[in-house]
C-alpha positions as CSV (number, residue, x, y, z in Angstrom):
1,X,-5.2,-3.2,-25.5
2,X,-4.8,-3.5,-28.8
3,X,-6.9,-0.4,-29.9
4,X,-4.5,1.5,-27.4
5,X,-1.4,0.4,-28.9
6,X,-3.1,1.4,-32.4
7,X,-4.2,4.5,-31.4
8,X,-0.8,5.3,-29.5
9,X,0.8,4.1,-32.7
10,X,-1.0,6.8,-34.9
11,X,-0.8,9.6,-32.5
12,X,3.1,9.0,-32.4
13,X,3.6,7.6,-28.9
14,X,4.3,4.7,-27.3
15,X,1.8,2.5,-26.3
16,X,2.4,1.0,-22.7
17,X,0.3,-0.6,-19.9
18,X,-1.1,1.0,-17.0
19,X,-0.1,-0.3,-13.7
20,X,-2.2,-1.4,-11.8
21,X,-4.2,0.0,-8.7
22,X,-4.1,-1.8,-5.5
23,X,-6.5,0.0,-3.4
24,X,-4.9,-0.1,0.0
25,X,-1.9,1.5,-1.4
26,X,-1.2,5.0,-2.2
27,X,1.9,4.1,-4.1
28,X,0.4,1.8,-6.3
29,X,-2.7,4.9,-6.8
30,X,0.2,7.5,-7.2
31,X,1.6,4.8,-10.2
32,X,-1.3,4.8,-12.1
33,X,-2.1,8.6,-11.6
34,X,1.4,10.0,-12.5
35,X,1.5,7.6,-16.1
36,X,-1.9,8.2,-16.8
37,X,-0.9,12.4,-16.2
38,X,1.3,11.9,-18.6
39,X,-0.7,10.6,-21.2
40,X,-3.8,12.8,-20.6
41,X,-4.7,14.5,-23.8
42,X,-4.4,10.8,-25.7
43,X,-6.3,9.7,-22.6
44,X,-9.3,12.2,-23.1
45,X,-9.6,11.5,-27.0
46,X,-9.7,7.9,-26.7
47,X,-12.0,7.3,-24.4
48,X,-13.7,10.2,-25.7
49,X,-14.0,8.1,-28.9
50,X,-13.5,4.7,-26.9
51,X,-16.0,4.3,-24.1
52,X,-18.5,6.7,-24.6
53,X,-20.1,6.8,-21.4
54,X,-17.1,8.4,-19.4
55,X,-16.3,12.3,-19.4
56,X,-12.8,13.3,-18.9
57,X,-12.3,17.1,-18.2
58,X,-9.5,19.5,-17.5
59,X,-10.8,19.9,-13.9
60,X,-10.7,16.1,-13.3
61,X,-6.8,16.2,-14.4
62,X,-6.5,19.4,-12.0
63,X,-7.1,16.9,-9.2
64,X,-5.1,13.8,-10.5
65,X,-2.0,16.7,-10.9
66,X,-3.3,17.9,-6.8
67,X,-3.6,13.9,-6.0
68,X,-0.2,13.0,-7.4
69,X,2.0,15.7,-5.4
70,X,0.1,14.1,-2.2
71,X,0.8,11.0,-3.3
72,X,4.3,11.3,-4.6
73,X,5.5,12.8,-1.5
74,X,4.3,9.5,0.3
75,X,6.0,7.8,-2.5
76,X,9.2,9.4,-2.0
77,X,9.2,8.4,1.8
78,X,8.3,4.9,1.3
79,X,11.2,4.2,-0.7
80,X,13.7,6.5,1.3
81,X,12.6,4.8,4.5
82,X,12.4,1.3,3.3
83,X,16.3,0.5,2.4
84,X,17.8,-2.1,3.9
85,X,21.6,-1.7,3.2
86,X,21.5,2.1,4.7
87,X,20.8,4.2,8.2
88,X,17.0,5.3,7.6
89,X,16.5,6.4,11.1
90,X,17.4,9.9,10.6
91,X,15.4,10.1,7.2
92,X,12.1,9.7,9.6
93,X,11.8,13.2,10.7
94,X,12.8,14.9,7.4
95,X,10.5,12.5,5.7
96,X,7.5,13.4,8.5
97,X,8.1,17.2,7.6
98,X,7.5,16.3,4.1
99,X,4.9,14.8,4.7
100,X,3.2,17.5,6.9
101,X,4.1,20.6,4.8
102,X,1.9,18.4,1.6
103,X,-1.3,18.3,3.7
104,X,-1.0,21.9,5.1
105,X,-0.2,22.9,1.1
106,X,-3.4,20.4,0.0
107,X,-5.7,20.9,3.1
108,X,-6.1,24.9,0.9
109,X,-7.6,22.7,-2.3
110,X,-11.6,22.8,-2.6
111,X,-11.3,19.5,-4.4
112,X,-9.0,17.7,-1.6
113,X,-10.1,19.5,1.4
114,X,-12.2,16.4,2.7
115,X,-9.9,13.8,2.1
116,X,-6.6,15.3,2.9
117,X,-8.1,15.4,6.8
118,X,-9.2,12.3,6.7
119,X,-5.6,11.1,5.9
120,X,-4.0,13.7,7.8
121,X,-6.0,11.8,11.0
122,X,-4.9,8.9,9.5
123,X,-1.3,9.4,9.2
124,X,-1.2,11.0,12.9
125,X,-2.7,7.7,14.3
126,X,0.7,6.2,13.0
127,X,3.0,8.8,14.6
128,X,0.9,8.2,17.7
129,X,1.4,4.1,18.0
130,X,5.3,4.9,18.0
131,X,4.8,6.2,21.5
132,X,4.5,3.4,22.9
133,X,8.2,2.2,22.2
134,X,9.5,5.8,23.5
């Protein structure tokens, strides 16, 4: 951590800490994606000159950029849907159109393709179990 901080130091940005990923979920992924987007071109010089053994290229950051509009539109719901003090009923369906209108945009990206069904299925499975209280 310490290099990092050095070598934000010298570059002229701030250093700060990634967050970290918790791999069930996508909120926490969509964290660490959209701050490490941010600090892509330190990114690919230090570990460039840092850890040797990984390749960073602009087609990898093409996907993290794909990834985080996926991601930040589940983001967005999860926190829009999740207050407490505030009517989030009605926030369901705009929220579900959201989220529908990002897997038609990313189901078109070669990269994605695979995993955006996969989710897609995923995410319709959970529309599907609120049947059962209708």
């Amino acid at each position: 951590m310490k290099v990092w901080a050095a070598y934000c130091k010298q570059n002229g940005r701030r250093a700060i800490r990634f967050p970290r990923d918790v791999p069930t979920r996508w909120n926490s992924t969509y964290k660490v994606l959209a701050r490490s987007y941010e600090y892509k071109d330190l990114l690919v010089t230090f570990i460039q000159y840092h850890v040797s053994h990984i390749n960073l290229y602009q087609s990898h950051w093409d996907v993290c950029r794909n990834v985080c509009g996926l991601f930040k539109v589940f983001y967005t719901a999860t926190n829009n849907l999740s207050g407490v003090y505030y009517p989030t009923t009605y926030l369901f369906i705009f929220e579900s159109l959201n989220i529908a209108g990002a897997f038609i945009h990313c189901e078109s990206e070669s990269q994605l393709h695979e995993y955006v069904i996969a989710m897609k299925e995923k995410w319709l499975e959970y529309i599907r179990s609120f049947q059962i209280f209708i």
